[in-house]
N, C-alpha and C positions, 0 to 999 in steps of 0.2 A: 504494500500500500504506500503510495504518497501523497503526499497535500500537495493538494492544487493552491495555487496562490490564486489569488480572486485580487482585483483592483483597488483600491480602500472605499471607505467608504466617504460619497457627498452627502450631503443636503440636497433629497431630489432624488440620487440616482436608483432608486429603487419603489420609482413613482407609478410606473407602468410594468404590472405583475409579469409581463411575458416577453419584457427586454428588459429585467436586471441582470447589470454589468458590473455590480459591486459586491462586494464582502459586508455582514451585519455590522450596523452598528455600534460602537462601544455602550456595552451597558455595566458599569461598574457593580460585583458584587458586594451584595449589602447582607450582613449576617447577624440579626437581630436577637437570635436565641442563645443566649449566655449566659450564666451564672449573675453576672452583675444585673444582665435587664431582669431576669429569673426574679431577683431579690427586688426591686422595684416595682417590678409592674408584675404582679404575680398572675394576675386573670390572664393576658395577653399573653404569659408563659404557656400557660395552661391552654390557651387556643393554639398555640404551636404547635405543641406538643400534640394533638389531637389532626390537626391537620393535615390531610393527606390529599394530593390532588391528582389522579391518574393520566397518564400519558392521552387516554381518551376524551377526560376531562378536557385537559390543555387545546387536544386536535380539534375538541368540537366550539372552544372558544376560537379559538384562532381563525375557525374557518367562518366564523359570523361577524368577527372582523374583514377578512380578505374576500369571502363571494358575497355575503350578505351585506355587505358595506356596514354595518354596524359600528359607532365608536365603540373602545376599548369598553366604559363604562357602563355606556347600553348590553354588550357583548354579555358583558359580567351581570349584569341584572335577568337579565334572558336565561343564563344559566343559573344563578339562584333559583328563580323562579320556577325554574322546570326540574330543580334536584332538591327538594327543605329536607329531602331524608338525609343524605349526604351532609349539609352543613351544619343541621339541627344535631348532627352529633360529635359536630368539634366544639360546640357549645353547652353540652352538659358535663 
């Protein structure tokens, strides 16, 4: 196997789903679950910790963003909406 090098990434060039010519853009890992946040904010630990969000989860949001035009936000309510067994149990 080898990495393909992709272009970097613009602003834009990944505007038109079936001519991108670029590599993702940077999104800095953000790691919220620790010991310190743990001890702080102990509910929100506790919704972590219960958290689980399947590869299919992910596919089926992603796809109501890219073919269903959906914002990100709309995207996420749609799939609330259509799953309360799934979330209602990272919150008990």
């Amino acid at each position: 196997m080898t990495e393909v090098e992709l272009p970097a990434y613009k602003e834009g060039c990944d505007a038109d789903a079936a001519k991108v010519a670029c590599a993702y853009p940077h999104t800095p890992l953000q790691k919220y679950l620790n010991t310190d946040f743990a001890k702080k904010v102990g509910k929100a630990a506790a919704f972590l910790k219960k958290f689980t969000w399947t590869t299919e989860d992910q596919n089926e949001v992603s796809l109501m963003i890219a073919d269903q035009k959906l914002s990100p936000a709309d995207a996420a309510k749609k799939w609330v909406d259509g799953h309360p067994a799934t979330w209602k149990a990272w919150l008990s």
